[in-house]
KOLSEKE-922179 format. One line per 8 residues: for each residue z negated, x, y of C-alpha. Coordinates in nm, 2 decimals. Layout:
% residues N
Z X Y | ...
//
This chain:
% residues 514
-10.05 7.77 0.63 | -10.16 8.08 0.82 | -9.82 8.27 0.67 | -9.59 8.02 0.80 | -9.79 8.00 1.11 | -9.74 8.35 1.17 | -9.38 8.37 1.05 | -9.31 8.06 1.34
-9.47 8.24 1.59 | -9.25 8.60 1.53 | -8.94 8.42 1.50 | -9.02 8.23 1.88 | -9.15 8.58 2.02 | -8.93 8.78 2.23 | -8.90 9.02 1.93 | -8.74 8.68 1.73
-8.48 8.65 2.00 | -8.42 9.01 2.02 | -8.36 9.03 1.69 | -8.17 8.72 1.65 | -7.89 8.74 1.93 | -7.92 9.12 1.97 | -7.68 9.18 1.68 | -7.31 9.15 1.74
-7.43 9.07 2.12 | -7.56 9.41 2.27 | -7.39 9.29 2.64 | -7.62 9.02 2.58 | -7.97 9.24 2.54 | -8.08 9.27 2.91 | -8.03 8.90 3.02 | -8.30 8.83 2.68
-8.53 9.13 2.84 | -8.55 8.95 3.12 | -8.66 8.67 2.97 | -8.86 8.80 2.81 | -9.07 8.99 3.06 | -9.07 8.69 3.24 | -9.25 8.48 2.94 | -9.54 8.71 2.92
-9.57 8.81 3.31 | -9.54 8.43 3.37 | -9.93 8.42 3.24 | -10.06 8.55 3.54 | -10.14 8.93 3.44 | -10.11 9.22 3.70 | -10.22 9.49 3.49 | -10.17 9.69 3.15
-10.38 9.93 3.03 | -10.31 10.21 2.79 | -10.46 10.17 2.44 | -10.40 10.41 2.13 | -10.40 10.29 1.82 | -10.71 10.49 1.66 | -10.63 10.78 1.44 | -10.83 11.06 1.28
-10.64 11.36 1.48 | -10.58 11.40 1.84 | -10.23 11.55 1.75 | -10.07 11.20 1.65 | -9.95 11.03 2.02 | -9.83 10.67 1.99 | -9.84 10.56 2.33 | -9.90 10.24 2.31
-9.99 9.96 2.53 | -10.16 9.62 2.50 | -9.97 9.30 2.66 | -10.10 9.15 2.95 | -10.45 8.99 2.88 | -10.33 8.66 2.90 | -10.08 8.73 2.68 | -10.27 8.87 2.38
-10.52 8.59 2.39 | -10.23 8.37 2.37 | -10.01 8.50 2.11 | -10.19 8.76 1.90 | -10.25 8.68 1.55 | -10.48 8.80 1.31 | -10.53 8.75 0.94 | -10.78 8.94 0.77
-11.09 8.90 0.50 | -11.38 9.10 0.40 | -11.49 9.07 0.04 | -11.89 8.91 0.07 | -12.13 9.15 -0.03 | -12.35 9.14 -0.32 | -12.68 8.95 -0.34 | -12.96 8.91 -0.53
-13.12 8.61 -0.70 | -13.39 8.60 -0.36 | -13.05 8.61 -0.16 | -13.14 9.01 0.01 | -12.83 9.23 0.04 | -12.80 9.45 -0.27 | -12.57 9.69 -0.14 | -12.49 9.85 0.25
-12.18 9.92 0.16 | -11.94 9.63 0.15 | -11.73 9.66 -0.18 | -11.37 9.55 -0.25 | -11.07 9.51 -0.08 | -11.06 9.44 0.29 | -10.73 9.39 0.49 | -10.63 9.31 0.84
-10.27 9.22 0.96 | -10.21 9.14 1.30 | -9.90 9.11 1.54 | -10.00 9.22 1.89 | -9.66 9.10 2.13 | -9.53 9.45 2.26 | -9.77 9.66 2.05 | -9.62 9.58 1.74
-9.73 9.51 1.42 | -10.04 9.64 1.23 | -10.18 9.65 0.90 | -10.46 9.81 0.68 | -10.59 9.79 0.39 | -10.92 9.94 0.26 | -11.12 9.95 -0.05 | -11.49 10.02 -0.08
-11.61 10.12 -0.42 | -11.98 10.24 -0.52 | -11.87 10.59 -0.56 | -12.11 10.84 -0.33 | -11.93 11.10 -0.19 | -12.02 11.46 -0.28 | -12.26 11.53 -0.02 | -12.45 11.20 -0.07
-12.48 11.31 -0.44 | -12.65 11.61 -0.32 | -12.87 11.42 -0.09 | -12.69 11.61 0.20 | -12.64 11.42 0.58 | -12.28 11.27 0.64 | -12.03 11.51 0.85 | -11.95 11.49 1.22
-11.69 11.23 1.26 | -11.45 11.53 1.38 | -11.48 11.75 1.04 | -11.28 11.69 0.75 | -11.48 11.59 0.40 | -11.42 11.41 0.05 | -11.35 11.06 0.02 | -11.46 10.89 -0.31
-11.61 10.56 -0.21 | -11.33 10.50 0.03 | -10.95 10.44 0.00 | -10.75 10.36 0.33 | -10.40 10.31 0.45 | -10.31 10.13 0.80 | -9.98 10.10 0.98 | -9.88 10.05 1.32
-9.47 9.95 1.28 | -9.27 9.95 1.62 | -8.93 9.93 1.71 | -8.70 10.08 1.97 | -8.36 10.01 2.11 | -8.16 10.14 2.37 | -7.82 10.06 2.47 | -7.62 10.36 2.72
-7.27 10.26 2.92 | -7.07 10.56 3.10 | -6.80 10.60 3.31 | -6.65 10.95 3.38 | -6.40 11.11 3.61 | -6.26 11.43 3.53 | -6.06 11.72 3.60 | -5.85 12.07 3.49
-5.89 11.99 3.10 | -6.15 11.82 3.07 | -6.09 11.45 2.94 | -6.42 11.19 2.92 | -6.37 10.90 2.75 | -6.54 10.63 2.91 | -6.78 10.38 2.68 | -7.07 10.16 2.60
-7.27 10.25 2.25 | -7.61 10.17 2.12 | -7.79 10.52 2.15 | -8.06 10.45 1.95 | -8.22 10.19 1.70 | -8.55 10.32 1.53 | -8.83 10.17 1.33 | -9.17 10.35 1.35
-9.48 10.33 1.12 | -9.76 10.51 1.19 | -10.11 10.49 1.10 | -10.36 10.68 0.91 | -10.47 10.70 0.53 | -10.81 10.81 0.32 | -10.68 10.93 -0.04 | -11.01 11.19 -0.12
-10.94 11.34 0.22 | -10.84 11.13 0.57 | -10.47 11.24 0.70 | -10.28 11.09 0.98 | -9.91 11.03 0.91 | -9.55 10.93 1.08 | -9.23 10.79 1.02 | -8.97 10.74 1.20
-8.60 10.60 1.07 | -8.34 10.53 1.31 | -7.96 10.50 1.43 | -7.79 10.74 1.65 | -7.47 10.67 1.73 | -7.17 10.75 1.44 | -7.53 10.82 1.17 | -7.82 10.74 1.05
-8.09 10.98 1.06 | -8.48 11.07 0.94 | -8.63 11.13 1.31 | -8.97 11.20 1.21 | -9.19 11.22 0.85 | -9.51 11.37 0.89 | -9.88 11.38 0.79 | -10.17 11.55 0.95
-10.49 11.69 0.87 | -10.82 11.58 1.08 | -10.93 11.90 1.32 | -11.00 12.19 1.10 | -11.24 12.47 1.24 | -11.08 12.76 1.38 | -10.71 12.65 1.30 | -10.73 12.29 1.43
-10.50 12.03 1.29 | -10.24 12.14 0.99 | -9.91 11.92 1.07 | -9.64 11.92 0.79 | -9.29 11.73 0.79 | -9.04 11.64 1.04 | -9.10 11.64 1.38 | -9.04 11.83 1.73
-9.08 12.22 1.73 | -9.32 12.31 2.00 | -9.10 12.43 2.24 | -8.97 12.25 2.55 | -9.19 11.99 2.81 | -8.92 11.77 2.75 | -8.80 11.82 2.42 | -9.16 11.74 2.32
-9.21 11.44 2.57 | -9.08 11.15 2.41 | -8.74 11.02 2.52 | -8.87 10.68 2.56 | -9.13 10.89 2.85 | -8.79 11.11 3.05 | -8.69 11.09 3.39 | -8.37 11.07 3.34
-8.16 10.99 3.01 | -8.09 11.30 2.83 | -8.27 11.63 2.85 | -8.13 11.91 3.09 | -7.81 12.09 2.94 | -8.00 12.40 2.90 | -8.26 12.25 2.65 | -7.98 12.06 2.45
-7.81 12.40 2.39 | -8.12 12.67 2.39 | -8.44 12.41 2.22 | -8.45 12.33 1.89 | -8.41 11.97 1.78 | -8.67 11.80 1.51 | -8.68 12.02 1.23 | -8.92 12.09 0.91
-9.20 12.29 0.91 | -9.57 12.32 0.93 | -9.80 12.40 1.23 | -10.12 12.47 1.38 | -10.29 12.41 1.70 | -10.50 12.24 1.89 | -10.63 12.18 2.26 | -10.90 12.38 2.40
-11.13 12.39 2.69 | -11.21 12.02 2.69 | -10.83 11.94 2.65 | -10.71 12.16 2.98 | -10.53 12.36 2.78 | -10.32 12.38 2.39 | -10.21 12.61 2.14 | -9.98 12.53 1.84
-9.82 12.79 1.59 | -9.56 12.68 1.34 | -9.27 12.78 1.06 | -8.96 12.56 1.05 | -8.61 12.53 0.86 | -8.33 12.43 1.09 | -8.00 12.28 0.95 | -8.19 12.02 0.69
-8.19 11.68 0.91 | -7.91 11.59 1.15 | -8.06 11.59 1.52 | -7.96 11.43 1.82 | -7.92 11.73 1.99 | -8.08 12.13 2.01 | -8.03 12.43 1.88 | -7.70 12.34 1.66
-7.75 12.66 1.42 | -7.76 12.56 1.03 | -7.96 12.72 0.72 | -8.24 12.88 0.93 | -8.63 12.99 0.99 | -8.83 12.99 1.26 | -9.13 13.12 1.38 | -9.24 12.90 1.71
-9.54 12.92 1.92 | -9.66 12.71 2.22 | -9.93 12.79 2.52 | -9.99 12.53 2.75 | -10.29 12.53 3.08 | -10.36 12.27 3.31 | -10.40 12.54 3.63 | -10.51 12.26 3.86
-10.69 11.97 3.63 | -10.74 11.62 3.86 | -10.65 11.35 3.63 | -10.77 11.00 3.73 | -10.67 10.72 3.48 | -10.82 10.43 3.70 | -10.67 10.57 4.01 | -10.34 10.72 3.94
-10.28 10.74 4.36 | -10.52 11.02 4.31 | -10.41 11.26 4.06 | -10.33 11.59 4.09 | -10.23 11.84 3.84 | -10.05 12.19 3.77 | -9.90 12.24 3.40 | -9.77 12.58 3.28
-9.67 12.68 3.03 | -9.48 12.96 2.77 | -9.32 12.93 2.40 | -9.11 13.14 2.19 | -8.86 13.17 1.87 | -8.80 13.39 1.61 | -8.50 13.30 1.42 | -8.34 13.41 1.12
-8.04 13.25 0.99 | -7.98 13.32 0.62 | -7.59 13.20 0.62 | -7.52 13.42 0.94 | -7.44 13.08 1.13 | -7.60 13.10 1.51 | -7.46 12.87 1.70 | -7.59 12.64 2.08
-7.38 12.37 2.27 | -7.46 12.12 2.48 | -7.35 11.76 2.63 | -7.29 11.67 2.98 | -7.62 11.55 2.98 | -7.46 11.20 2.88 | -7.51 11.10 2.52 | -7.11 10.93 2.51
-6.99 11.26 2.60 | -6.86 11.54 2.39 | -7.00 11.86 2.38 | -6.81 12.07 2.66 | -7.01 12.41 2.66 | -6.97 12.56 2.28 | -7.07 12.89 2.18 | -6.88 12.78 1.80
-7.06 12.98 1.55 | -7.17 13.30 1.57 | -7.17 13.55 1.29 | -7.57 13.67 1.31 | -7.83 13.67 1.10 | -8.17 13.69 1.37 | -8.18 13.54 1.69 | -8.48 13.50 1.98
-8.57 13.27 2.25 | -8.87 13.23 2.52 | -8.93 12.97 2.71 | -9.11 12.86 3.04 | -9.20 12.55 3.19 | -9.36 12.42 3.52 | -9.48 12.09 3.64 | -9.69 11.95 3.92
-9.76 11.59 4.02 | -9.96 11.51 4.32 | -9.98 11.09 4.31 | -9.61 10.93 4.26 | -9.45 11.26 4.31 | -9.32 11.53 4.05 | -9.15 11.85 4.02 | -9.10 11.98 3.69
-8.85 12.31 3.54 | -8.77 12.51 3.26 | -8.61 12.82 3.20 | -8.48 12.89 2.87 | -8.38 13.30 2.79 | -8.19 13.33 2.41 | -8.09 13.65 2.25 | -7.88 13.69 1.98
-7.82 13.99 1.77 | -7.45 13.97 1.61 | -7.37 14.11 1.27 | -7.15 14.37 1.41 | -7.45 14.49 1.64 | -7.37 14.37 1.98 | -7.67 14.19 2.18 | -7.53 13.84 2.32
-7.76 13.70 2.62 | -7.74 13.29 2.64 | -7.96 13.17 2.96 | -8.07 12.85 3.17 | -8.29 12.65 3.40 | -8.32 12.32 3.54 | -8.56 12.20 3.83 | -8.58 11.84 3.89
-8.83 11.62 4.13 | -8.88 11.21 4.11 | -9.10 11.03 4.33 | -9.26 10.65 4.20 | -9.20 10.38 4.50 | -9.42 10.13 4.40 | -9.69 10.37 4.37 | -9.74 10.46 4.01
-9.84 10.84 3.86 | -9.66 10.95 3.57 | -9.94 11.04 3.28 | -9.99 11.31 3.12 | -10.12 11.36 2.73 | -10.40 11.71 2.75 | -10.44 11.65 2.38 | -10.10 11.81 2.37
-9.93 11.91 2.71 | -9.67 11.69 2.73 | -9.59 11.37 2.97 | -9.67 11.03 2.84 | -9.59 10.69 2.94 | -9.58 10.51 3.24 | -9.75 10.18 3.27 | -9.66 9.97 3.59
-9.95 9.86 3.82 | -9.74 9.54 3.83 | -9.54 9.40 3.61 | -9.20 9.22 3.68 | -9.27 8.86 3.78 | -9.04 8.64 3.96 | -9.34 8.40 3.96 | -9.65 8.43 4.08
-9.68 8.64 4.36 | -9.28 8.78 4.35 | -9.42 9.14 4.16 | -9.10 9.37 4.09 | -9.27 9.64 3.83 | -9.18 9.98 3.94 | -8.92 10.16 4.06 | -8.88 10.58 4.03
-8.59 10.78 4.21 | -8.53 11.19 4.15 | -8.29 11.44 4.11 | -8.21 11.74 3.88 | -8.03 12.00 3.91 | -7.94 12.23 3.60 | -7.74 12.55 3.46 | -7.63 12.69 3.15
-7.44 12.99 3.06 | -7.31 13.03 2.71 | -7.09 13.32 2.79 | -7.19 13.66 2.68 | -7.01 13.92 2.54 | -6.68 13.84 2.31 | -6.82 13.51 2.29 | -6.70 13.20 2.55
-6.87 12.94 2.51 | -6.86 12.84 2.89 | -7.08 12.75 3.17 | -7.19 12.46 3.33 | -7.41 12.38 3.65 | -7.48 11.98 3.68 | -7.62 11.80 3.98 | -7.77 11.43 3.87
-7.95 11.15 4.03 | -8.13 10.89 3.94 | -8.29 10.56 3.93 | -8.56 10.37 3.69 | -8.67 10.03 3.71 | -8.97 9.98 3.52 | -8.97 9.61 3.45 | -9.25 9.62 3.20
-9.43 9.96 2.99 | -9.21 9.86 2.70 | -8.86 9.79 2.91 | -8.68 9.99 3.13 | -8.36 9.97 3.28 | -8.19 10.30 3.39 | -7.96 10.48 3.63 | -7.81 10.82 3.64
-7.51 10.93 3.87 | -7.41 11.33 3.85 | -7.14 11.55 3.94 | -7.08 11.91 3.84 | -6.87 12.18 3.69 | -6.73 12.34 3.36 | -6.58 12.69 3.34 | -6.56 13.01 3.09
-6.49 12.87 2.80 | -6.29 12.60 2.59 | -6.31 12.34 2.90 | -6.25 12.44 3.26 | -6.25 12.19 3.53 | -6.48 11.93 3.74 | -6.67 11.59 3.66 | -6.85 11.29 3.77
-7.02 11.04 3.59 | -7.22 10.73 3.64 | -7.42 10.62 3.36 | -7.69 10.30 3.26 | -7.92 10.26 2.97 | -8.14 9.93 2.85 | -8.39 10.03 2.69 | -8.71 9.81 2.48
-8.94 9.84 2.24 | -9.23 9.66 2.05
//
């Protein structure tokens, strides 16, 4: 009774009717995001909070957060049991630990689903056997008496339209395409030693692809965390940010050619200083997953490296009018490609564009980039920028010299901050100090406008791979922390290489998750 319960209440959630008339209807999605938001801000609630799921490692961000309270007392569910412990014939407690199997499944609204499972045995661990205290919570140990696997699983979709108008030889088809679909688990897992882990499957358009697979290590002394899979290099604010957390849709042209996509690898790192400032160190293989966009060079290594310092540190969570904080930062490449194939392009900054700066490939073997990155927010406002410097080495032994920057500033109407993650210098997500509501009390959510402005040159020596400078504005409606509805307008320029003339575009993206 408690499974068909459950089942009932999914399929007359808002995920239900997403899922249900989403398919073969995409016009259809933000009229049903309405809804929605309107069923759950209809209970009254003026406020979310931002809640993690708990992990072992700091390094693992699912921003997350819970529904309005109303909400969760109304709809979430939870099924779990607890074997009973043992008792003797008196009816006293034989055993502290609890033994057997214990599970918990629960679906919390817009956080999701979550799962776990654990099983206590009456194995001692080693240093109990030796009569040794337990370890800190934050050092690593043996698990014998203890196996463990949870799950958070999310969902994300987005849908983009964009309209172009072109000139010279430049031709934009204009179009309307669902720019991503993922499905996320993440959780953590005790198999002799606690790890945290990731994945991520989605759809981007005209593919299928492996976005993330990872597992981490608890904090390790000296080194930190020890991350291994596939995930985002450490180089790039917002490469790293999640693009569920930009400003505007698509990163700045000079990171989509310059910053490498997700890749394969292994790192180190961790923050330092009581979180004001982060270090990671890694090794990845480039060419092994199809990205959605970075450094488009196959069958390569590279050595990457990340420094990040809150300069001014005012972070106030339960006043975000208040905050105040300075972010710098510096990363850098190695690269050595092993099939002499070097090669960086980017988009229009519009995702149903085609690539109109192209470098094509470049016959090299070793290839280096640095990186630099600034952001201040005082309250609603923020200016952020990058400037990305790559130099190549050809086979032939001339030096090439592929450079840009962008600098962008947005300012939050209704009030909001945008947050920031210490644990790992990057921006996180916004939640609304009201949610939409064309109930009670008329609340709107929030609203964020800014502008960008960015450049980058792929010409350098025999190779053309043209220029391009792009002005775009924007602006972001915030109906909920898990829907958005965006806007980007930009205009700008293409010359040097393949493609030489002017554009303008105007382009929307719907975006949800759960």
């Amino acid at each position: 009774m408690k499974l068909l319960f459950l089942l009932r209440l999914v399929r007359q959630s808002p995920l239900g009717l997403v899922r249900k008339q989403f398919i073969g209807h995409p016009i259809a999605l933000f009229v049903l995001l309405l809804l929605a938001v309107a069923r759950i801000s209809a209970t009254g609630a003026e406020k979310s909070s931002l809640l993690d799921t708990p992990t072992p490692t700091a390094e693992q961000s699912i921003d997350t957060e819970p529904p309005p309270k109303d909400f969760s007392q109304k709809y979430q569910v939870r099924v779990s049991t607890n074997a009973p412990p043992a008792v003797d014939s008196s009816g006293n407690v034989t055993n502290a630990r609890p033994e057997g199997i214990h599970w918990d499944l629960s679906w919390g609204g817009w956080n999701g689903l979550y799962m776990s499972v654990t099983r206590y045995s009456r194995l001692k661990t080693p240093r109990e056997l030796l009569g040794l205290p337990p370890l800190s919570s934050n050092m690593n140990g043996l698990h014998f008496e203890q196996l463990k696997m949870s799950a958070k699983i999310t969902a994300t979709l987005e849908l983009d339209g964009a309209a172009y108008a072109t000139g010279g030889n430049l031709d934009l088809a204009n179009g309307i395409e669902l720019r991503r679909a993922r499905l996320k688990a993440a959780g953590d897992c005790i198999v002799i030693l606690p790890v945290s882990y990731e994945i991520e499957l989605g759809y981007i358009p005209n593919k299928f692809n492996l976005n993330k697979a990872w597992i981490s290590t608890e904090h390790i002394d000296y080194i930190g965390y020890v991350k291994a899979g596939v995930f985002a290099p450490p180089m790039g604010l917002d490469m790293l940010t999640s693009s569920r957390d930009l400003t505007f849709m698509e990163p700045a042209s000079v990171l989509q050619a310059l910053a490498p996509g997700n890749a394969a690898g292994i790192q180190i790192g961790q923050p330092f200083l009581h979180q004001r400032g982060t270090w990671e160190l890694g090794i990845f293989g480039g060419g092994i997953i199809a990205t959605e966009y970075g450094n488009a060079s196959q069958d390569f290594g590279n050595l990457m490296g990340r420094f990040t310092f809150l300069v001014i540190d005012h972070i106030d969570p339960e006043n975000p009018g208040d905050n105040r904080y300075l972010h710098v930062g510096m990363s850098g490449s190695a690269q050595y490609s092993a099939s002499s194939a070097v090669q960086f392009r980017s988009r229009p900054e519009s995702y149903v564009a085609t690539h109109v700066i192209d470098t094509g490939v470049i016959d090299a073997k070793t290839a280096g980039t640095l990186a630099a990155e600034l952001a201040y927010v005082n309250g609603p406002f923020t200016v952020q920028g990058e400037f990305l410097d790559s130099r190549v080495r050809e086979n032939d032994g001339e030096a090439l010299n592929f450079w840009g920057f962008y600098g962008a500033a947005s300012w939050y109407l209704t009030g909001e901050s945008r947050p920031y993650n210490p644990a790992e210098g990057y921006f996180k997500r916004l939640v609304p100090l009201r949610n939409f509501n064309f109930g009670k009390g008329g609340a709107w959510g929030a609203f964020e406008v800014g502008g960008r402005f960015s450049y980058t040159d792929l010409n350098s020596g025999d190779i053309h791979g043209g220029s391009m400078g792009l002005a775009m504005g924007e602006v972001n409606w915030y109906l909920h922390s898990h829907v958005r509805w965006m806007f980007d307008a930009g205009a700008g320029h293409v010359t040097g290489g393949k493609f030489d003339g002017r554009l303008a575009l105007f382009q929307t993206r719907i975006g949800v998750d759960f």
